[in-house]
PAMIMI-915343 format. One record per residue (C-alpha): z, y, x; residue in one letter. Coordinates in steps of 0.05 Angstrom, whole numbers, padded with zeros to 5 digits, always signed. Layout:
# PAMIMI-915343
ZYXA;...
This chain:
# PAMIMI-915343
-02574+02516-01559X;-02548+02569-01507X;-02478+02577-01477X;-02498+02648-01505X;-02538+02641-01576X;-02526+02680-01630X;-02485+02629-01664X;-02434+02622-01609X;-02373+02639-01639X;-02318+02668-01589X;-02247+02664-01601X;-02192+02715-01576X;-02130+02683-01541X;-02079+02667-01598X;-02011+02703-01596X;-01952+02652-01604X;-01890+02677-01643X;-01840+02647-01598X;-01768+02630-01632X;-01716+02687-01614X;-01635+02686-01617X;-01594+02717-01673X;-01601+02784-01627X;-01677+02784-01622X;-01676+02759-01552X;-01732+02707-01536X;-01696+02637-01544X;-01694+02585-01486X;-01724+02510-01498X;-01654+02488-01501X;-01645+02535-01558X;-01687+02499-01596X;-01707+02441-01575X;-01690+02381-01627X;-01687+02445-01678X;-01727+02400-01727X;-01699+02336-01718X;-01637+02306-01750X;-01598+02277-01689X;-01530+02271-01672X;-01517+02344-01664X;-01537+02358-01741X;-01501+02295-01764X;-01432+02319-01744X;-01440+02377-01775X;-01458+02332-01833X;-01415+02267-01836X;-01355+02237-01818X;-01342+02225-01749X;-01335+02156-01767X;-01400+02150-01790X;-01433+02188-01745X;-01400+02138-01694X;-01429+02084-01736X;-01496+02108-01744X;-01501+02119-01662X;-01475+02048-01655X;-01534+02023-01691X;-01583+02071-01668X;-01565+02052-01579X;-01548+01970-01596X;-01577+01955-01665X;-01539+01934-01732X;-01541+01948-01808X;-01530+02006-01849X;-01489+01981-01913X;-01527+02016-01979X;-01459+02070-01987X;-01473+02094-01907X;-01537+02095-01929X;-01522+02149-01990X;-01482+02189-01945X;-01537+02194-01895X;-01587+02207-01956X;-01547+02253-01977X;-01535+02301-01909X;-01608+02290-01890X;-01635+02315-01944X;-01586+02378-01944X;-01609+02391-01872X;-01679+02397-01898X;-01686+02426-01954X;-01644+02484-01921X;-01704+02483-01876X;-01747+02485-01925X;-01776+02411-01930X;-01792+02393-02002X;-01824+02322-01993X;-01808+02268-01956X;-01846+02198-01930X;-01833+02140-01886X;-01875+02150-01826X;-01903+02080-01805X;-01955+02058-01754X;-02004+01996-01776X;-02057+01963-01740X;-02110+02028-01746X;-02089+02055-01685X;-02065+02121-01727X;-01994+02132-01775X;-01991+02124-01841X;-01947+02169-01892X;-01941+02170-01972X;-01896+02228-01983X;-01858+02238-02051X;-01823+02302-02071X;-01741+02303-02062X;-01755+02336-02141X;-01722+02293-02197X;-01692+02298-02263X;-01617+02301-02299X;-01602+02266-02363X;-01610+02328-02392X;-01673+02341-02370X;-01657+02395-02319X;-01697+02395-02248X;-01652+02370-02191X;-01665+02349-02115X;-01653+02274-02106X;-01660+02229-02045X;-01604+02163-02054X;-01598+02111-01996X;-01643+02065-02031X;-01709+02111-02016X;-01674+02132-01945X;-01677+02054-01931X;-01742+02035-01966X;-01803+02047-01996X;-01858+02015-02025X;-01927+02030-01997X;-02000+02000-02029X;-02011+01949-01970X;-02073+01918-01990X;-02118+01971-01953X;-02087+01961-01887X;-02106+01914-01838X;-02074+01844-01841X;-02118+01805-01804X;-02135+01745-01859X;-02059+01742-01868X;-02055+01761-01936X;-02108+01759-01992X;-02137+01840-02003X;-02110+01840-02072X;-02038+01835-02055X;-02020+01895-02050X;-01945+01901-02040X;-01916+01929-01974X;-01850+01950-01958X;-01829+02006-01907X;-01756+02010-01872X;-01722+02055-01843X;-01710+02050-01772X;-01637+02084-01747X;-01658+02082-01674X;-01715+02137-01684X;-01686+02200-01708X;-01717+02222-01771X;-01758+02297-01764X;-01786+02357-01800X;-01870+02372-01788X;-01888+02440-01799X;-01950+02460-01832X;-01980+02529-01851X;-01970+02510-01921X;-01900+02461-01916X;-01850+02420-01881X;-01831+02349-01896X;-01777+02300-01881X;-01805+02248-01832X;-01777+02179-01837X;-01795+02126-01767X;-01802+02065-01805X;-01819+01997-01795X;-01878+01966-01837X;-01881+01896-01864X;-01912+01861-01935X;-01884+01825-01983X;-01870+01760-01949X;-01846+01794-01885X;-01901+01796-01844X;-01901+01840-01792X;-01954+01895-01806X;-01947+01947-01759X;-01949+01954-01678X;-01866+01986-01700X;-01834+01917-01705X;-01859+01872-01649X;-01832+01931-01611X;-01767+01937-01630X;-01760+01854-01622X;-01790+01860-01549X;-01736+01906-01536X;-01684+01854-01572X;-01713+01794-01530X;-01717+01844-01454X;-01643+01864-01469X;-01611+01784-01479X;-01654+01766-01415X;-01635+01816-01377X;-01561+01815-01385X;-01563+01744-01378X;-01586+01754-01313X;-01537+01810-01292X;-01482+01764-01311X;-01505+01714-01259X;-01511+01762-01211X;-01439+01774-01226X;-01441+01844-01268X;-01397+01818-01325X;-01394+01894-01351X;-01467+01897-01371X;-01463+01891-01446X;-01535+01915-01451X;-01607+01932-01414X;-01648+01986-01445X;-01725+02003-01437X;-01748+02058-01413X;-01819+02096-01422X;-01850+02152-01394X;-01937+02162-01424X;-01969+02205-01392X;-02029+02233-01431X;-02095+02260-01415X;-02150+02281-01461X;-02202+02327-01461X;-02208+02391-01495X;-02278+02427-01518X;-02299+02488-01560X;-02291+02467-01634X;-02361+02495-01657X;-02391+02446-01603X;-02339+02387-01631X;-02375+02406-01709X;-02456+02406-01676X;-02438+02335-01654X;-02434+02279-01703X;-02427+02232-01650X;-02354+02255-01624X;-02335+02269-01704X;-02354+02201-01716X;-02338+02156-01653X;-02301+02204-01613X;-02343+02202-01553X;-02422+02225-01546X;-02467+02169-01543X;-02522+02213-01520X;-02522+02265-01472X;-02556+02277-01410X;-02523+02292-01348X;-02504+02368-01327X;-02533+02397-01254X;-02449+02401-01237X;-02401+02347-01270X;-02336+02333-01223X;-02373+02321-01156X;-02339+02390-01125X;-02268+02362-01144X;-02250+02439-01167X;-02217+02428-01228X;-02163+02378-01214X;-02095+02415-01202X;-02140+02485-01218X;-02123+02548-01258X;-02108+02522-01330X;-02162+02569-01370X;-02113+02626-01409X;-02141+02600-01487X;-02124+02529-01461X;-02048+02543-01435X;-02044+02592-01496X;-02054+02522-01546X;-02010+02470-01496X;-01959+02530-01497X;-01957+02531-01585X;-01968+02449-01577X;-01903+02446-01528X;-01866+02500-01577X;-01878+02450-01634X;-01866+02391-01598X;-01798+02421-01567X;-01778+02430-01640X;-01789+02348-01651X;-01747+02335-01586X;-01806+02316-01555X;-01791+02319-01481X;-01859+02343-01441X;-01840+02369-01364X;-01910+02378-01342X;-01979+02397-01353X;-02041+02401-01307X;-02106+02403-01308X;-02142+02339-01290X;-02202+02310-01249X;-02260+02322-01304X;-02289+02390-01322X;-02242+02406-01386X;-02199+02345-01384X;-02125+02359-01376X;-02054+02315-01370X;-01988+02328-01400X;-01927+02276-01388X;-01855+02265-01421X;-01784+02248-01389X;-01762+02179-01400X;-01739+02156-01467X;-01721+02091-01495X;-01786+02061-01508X;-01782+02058-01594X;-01775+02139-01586X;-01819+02140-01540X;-01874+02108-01572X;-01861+02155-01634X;-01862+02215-01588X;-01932+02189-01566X;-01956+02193-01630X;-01923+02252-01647X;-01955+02289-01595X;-02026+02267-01602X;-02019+02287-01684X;-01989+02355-01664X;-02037+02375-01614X;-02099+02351-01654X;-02068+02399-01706X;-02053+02462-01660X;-02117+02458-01624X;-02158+02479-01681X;-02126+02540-01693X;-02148+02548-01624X;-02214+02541-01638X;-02211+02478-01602X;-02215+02397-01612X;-02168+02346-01570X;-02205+02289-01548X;-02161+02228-01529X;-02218+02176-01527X;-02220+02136-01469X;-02299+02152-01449X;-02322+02215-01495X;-02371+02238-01433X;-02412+02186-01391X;-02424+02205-01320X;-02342+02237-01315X;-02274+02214-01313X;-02240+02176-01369X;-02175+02185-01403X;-02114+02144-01400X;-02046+02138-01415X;-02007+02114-01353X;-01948+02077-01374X;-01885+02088-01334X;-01838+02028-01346X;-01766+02015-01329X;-01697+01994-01343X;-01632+02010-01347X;-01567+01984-01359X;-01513+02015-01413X;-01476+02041-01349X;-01537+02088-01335X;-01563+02038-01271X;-01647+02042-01269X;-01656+01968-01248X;-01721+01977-01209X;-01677+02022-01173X;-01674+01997-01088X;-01601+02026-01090X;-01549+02047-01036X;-01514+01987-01024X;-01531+01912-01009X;-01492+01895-01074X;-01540+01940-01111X;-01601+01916-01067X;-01593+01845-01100X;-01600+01870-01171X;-01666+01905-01152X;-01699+01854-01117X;-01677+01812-01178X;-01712+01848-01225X;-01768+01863-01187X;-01781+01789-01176X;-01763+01780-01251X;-01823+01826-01257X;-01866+01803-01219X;-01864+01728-01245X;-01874+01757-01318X;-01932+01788-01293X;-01961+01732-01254X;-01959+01690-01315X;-01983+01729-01365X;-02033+01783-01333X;-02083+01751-01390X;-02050+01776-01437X;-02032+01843-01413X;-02100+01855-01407X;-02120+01826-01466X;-02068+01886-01497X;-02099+01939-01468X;-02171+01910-01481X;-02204+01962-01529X;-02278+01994-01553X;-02258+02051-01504X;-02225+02028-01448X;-02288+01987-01443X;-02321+02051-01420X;-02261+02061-01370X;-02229+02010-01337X;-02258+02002-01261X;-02287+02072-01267X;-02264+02128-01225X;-02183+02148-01234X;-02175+02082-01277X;-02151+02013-01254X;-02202+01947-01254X;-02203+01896-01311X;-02165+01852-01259X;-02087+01851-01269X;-02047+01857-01197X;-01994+01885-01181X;-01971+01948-01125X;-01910+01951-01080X;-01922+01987-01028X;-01906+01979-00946X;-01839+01970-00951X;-01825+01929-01011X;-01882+01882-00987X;-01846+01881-00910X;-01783+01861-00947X;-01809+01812-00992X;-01849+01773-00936X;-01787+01773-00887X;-01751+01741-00942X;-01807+01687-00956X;-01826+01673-00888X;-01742+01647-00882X;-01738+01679-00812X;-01674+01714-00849X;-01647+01636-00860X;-01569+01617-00845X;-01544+01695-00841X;-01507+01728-00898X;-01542+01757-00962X;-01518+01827-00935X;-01532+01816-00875X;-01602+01797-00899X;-01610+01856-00932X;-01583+01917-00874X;-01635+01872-00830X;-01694+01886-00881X;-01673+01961-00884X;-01659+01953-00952X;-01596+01985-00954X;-01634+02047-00930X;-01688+02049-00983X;-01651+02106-01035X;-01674+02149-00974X;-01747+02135-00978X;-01759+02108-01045X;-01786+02177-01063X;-01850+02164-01022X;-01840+02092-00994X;-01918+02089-00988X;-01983+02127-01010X;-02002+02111-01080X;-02051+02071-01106X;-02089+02090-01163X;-02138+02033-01168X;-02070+01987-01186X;-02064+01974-01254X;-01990+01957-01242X;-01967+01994-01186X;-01886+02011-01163X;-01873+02076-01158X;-01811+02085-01124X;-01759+02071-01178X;-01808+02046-01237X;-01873+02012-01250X;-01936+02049-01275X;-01979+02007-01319X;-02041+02053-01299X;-02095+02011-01347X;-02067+02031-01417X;-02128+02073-01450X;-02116+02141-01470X;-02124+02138-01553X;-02075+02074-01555X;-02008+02069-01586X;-01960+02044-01534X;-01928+02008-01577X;-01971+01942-01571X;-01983+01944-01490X;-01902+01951-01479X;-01890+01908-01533X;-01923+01849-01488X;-01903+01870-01426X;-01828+01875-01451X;-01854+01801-01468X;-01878+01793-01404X;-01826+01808-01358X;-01769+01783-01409X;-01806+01705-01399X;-01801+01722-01328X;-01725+01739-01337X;-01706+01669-01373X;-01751+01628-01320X;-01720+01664-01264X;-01645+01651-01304X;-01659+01577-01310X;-01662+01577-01231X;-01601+01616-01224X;-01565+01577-01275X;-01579+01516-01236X;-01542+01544-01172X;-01490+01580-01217X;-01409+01570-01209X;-01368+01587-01259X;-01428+01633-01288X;-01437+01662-01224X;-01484+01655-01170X;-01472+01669-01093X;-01512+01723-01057X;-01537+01671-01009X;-01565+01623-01068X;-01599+01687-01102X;-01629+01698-01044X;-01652+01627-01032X;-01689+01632-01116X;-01719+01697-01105X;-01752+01663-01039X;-01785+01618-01086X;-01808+01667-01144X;-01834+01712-01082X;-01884+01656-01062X;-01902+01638-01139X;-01919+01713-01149X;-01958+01735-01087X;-02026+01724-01108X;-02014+01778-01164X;-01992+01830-01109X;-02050+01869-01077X;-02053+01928-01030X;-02124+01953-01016X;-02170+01985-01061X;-02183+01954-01124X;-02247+01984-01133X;-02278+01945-01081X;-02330+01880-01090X;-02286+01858-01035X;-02227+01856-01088X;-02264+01815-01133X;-02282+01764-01088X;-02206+01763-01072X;-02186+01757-01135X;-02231+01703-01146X;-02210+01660-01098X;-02132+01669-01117X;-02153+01649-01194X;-02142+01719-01215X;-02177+01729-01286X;-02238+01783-01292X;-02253+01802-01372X;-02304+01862-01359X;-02300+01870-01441X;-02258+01875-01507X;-02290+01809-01530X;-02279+01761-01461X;-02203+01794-01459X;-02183+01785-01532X;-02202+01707-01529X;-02143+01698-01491X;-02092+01707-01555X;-02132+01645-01580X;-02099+01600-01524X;-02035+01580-01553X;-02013+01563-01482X;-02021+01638-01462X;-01987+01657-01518X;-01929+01614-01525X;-01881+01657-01503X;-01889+01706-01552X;-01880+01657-01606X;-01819+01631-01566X;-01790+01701-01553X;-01802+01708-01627X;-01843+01764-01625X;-01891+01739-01666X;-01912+01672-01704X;-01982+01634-01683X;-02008+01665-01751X;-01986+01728-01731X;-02026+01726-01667X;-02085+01698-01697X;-02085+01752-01751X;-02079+01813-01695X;-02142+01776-01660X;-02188+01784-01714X;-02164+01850-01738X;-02181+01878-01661X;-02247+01827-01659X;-02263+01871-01726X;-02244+01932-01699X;-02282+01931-01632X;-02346+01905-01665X;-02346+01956-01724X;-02329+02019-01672X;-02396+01991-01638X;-02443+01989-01702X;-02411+02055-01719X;-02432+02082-01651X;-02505+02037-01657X;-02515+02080-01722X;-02493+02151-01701X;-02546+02139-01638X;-02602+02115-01682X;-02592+02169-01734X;-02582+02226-01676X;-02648+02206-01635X;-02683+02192-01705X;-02658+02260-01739X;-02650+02303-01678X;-02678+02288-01613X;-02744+02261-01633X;-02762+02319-01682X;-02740+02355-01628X;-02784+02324-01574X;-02857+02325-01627X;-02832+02407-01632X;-02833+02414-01563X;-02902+02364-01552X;-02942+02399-01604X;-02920+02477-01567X;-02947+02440-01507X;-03020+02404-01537X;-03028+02474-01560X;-03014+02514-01495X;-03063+02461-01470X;-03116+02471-01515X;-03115+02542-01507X;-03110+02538-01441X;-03167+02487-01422X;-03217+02539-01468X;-03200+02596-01418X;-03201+02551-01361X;-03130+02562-01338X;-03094+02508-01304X;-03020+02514-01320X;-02998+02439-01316X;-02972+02433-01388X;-03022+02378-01396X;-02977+02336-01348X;-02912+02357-01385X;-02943+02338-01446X;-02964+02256-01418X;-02905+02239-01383X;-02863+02275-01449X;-02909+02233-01496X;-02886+02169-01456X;-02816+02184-01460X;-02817+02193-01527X;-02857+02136-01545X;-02807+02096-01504X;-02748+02112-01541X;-02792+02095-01603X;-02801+02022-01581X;-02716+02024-01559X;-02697+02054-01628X;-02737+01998-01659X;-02702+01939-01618X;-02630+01968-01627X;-02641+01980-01708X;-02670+01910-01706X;-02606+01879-01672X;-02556+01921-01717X;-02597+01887-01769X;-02581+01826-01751X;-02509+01832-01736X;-02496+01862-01805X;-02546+01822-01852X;-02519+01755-01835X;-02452+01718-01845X;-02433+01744-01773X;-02385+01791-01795X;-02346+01736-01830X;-02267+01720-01807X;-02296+01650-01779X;-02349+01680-01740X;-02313+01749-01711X;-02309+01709-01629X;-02379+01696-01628X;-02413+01763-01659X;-02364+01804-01616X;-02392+01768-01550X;-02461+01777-01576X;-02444+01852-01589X;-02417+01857-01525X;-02469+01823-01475X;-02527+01826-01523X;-02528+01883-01572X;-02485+01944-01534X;-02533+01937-01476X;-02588+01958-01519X;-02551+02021-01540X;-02542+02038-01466X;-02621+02029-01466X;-02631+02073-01524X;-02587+02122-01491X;-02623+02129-01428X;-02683+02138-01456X;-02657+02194-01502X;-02628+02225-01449X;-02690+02234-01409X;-02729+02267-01460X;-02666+02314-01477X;-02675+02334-01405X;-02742+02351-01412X;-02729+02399-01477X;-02720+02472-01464X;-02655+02511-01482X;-02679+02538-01544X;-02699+02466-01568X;-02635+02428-01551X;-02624+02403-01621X;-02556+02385-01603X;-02494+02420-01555X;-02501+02399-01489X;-02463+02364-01440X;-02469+02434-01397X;-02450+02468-01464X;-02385+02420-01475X;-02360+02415-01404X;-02366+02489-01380X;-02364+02521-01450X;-02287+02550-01444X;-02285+02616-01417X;
């Protein structure tokens, strides 16, 4: 296949109709932004001040909705959209698949005469009842019970999607079965928030901030993917069916000129991020910028901050929407973490904070020495829930594709550490090293500089991109979260995370406390201590390095290079105690996530295992004997006039090549055999068939694929049975 065949299909740059004012004028994003979403704005309009009050009560602190708020609510919401022209509307849940999950059902009803009415009561606004038995539950309920609830949930607005054929009422819900179990990534979430928030203004009542009644989460994901002709996407069963190729032979050019990153934005590409951002303005989705990143056709686009349950929503959101506006492009999004060996993966950089109900960001250094104290607080706070549980941070962000990514170029290693920077590691040494000991807790801090850090905490040091967890001036990045994940599951344990770190760091400053207070001088004499517990988690150099993992090795730093080695973790209860503790989820609850993730990673492998046996056995092979017997003909004919024309060499060293990949389809159809003939597959058996998969089977894929890729090298343009990597990567005009 050519850049150029006959069958390339090119596609004129699509003309957005952009919203315009009453007087035709071309509207400004603040025009419309939110347009589709029922927020506070349309509910005044709507209800009662009172209840609008009510409603934004429980949607910034939590509560409950009593069943006649609920009517009212029902009511005005479904007003709003069917004046919009919405005629259905679903609860909009996220379980374990990695995707959302919807069942919409038509606001059309009946009278008791018979006469057609629109109907929506607070009953269906706070529940519904979705089949359950087809999602994944881990071994925690039997597959024929099939009831599952879905409830609202207040503190994500509820939206309108657009389609070309419809609109419908979008309800954020929460998804659990019949005895309560938590079935979704939605409700650990929203209970690591509940746990961060009681830690955290536990602590800033020690520290004396008495008018701290509450400590939000904040989230800003940044998002890259990749995006490729659509006609290329439709040749390749591999991306249709795994979402990345699992064959593919290098291109002469990949990334190695650096020319792309930060480059011209090809006009067909801005033309779909401009309709996606037009769309996602509508949904109050919050994107400030857009760039083009490191790999040939791989781009970034990142939010502002929002509480982390919206934000997690807005996450999804985006990824459905721009799946959906890309093809009218003519294009396909790619958000998997590896889709092209050989050039950069994706990920979804997780910018993490917090922030008190006075508007204070807590990682922020601060003008004053007062101020200084709460940072280095919750920095420390942070640092000690990272320290403890790195294992299981990694473990949540262990998946099939960030296997591919983690420890590659422009993504973080599988080791967990942690990135300050110059001058929050000079401050937090002077304070260990107690050279600071006997003067004043301010005076302390003006020594250190501190006071002066809201100067320089723009740029307080160069970044470091080979930090999974690195500080970046007033938040922390959590750099190793792959780019097709929810984000609801890796905040949800490092809310966990740093909330554990909050209480052990309390019980310390409880211990020194008078009359609920504690002195600056006896804060600074705990964080001393948590400073020296932490350290071995904090690392400056560059993480790519062998010289890192020896390091890390010798602090007792963990190392899982795969999905299998980092998920084993969640079967230590010791590792996971303070999740059960924080009551974020039950021992069951864990054990049932491991094996649905253990099932997940190893059927995503024999998914990929199949797609590369039936390409190389359907495409590149038939391909290959095409090409030989052109060339055992040229070589006849040209041995009988006595021409030398070196085909005869082509044909050997193609003959060995193919026979080669032969013998490596036959080993890896032989192994998938194995995997999937026996018991292996079996809940009891998921740990040790995902290790074999993992240092046993996979490698023999990676085999396979090297060998295809060297006879697809040797196949001329018009014999490529497949689109190429050159085709993919360059293909955009």
């Amino acid at each position: 296949m050519s850049l150029l065949s006959s069958d390339t299909v090119f596609h004129p740059i699509r003309t957005i109709d952009r919203p315009r004012t009453s007087d035709n004028k071309l509207a400004r994003v603040t025009d419309y932004f939110g347009s589709n979403v029922f927020d506070l704005r349309a509910m005044r309009k709507r209800l009662s001040s009172q209840d609008v009050e009510t409603l934004d009560t429980v949607m910034k602190f939590g509560g409950k909705i009593d069943s006649n708020l609920a009517s009212r609510i029902a009511t005005a919401v479904r007003e709003w959209a069917s004046e919009r022209g919405a005629t259905h509307y679903c609860h909009w849940f996220q379980p374990q698949t990695g995707a959302t999950a919807e069942k919409h059902d038509a606001f059309l009803w009946f009278d008791k005469s018979g006469a057609p009415i629109e109907r929506f009561t607070g009953a269906e606004l706070l529940q519904s009842e979705p089949d359950a038995s087809s999602f994944p539950s881990g071994g925690l309920r039997a597959t024929f019970e099939a009831r599952g609830y879905t409830g609202w949930d207040p503190s994500s607005p509820m939206f309108i999607m657009e389609t070309e054929s419809g609109k419908t009422l979008y309800i954020p819900s929460v998804f659990i079965s019949y005895h309560g179990e938590a079935l979704d990534y939605k409700t650990p979430l929203l209970r690591s928030n509940a746990i961060l928030n009681q830690a955290a203004v536990k602590t800033m009542h020690l520290l004396g901030e008495k008018n701290v009644t509450n400590v939000l989460n904040n989230i800003g994901a940044e998002q890259e993917f990749f995006v490729i002709e659509k006609q290329y996407y439709d040749k390749r069963p591999d991306l249709s069916m795994t979402g990345r190729t699992v064959l593919g032979h290098k291109p002469a050019k990949g990334q190695e000129l650096e020319d792309h990153y930060f480059g011209h934005i090809p006009s067909r590409v801005q033309s779909f991020i401009n309709e996606a951002e037009l769309e996602l303005y509508k949904l109050a989705v919050p994107l400030k910028t857009r760039h083009n990143e490191v790999a040939p056709h791989q781009f970034e686009v990142a939010p502002i901050f929002e509480t982390s349950n919206i934000a997690a929503d807005h996450n999804q959101l985006l990824m459905k929407v721009m799946k959906q506006i890309a093809v009218r492009h003519g294009f396909v999004v790619l958000f998997h973490e590896k889709p092209f060996a050989g050039v950069n993966g994706s990920g979804k950089h997780l910018n993490w904070s917090m922030a008190d109900n006075t508007g204070r960001n807590l990682l922020e250094p601060g003008h004053t020495p007062h101020e200084n104290i709460v940072f280095l607080t919750f920095l420390c706070a942070t640092l000690q829930g990272i320290t403890d549980h790195a294992d299981v941070l990694r473990a949540a962000i262990a998946t099939t594709g960030n296997d591919h990514r983690l420890g590659a170029n422009e993504a973080p290693p599988a080791i967990i550490s942690a990135f300050l920077g110059d001058t929050l590691e000079r401050i937090l040494n002077a304070l260990e090293s107690g050279k600071t000991e006997g003067l004043s807790a301010e005076r302390v801090m003006l020594d250190l500089g501190v006071s002066h850090l809201q100067e320089v905490a723009k740029d307080n040091t160069d970044r470091n991109r080979t930090s999974p967890f690195a500080f970046t001036g007033n938040k922390f990045e959590f750099r190793a979260v792959g780019s097709s994940s929810p984000i609801n599951y890796p905040a949800t344990i490092l809310n966990a995370a740093v909330a554990s770190g909050l209480k052990k760091l309390n019980t310390k400053l409880e211990a020194k406390a008078k009359n609920g207070v504690v002195s600056p001088e006896d804060i600074i004499s705990v964080l001393r201590g948590v400073i020296t517990e932490t350290k071995k988690i904090r690392f400056e150099g560059n993480g790519y390095s062998q010289e890192w993992r020896d390091e890390a090795a010798r602090r007792g730093l963990s190392n899982f290079p795969n999905t299998p080695a980092a998920l084993e973790v969640l079967a230590d209860k010791n590792k996971t105690a303070f999740l059960v503790e924080g009551k974020i989820f039950r021992s069951e609850d864990i054990a049932s996530r491991l094996a649905i993730q253990l099932e997940r990673y190893l059927k995503q492998r024999l998914i990929e295992m199949n797609c590369a046996l039936e390409l190389t056995e359907t495409a590149i092979l038939p391909a290959a004997f095409d090409y030989l017997k052109d060339l055992m003909t040229l070589v006849k004919n040209s041995q009988e006039l006595g021409i030398e024309t070196g085909a005869k060499e082509v044909a050997m060293l193609l003959g060995k090549e193919t026979t080669q990949l032969s013998h490596k389809i036959q080993s890896l159809r032989a192994a998938v055999t194995k995997i999937t003939s026996s018991d292996a597959m079996e809940h009891d058996n998921l740990t040790a068939t995902a290790k074999l998969m993992a240092n046993t089977t996979y490698p023999q894929l990676e085999e396979l694929r090297d060998a295809s890729d060297r006879v697809e090298a040797m196949l001329p343009r018009d014999k490529q049975p497949l689109p190429t990597y050159a085709d993919m990567l360059f293909g955009i005009g």
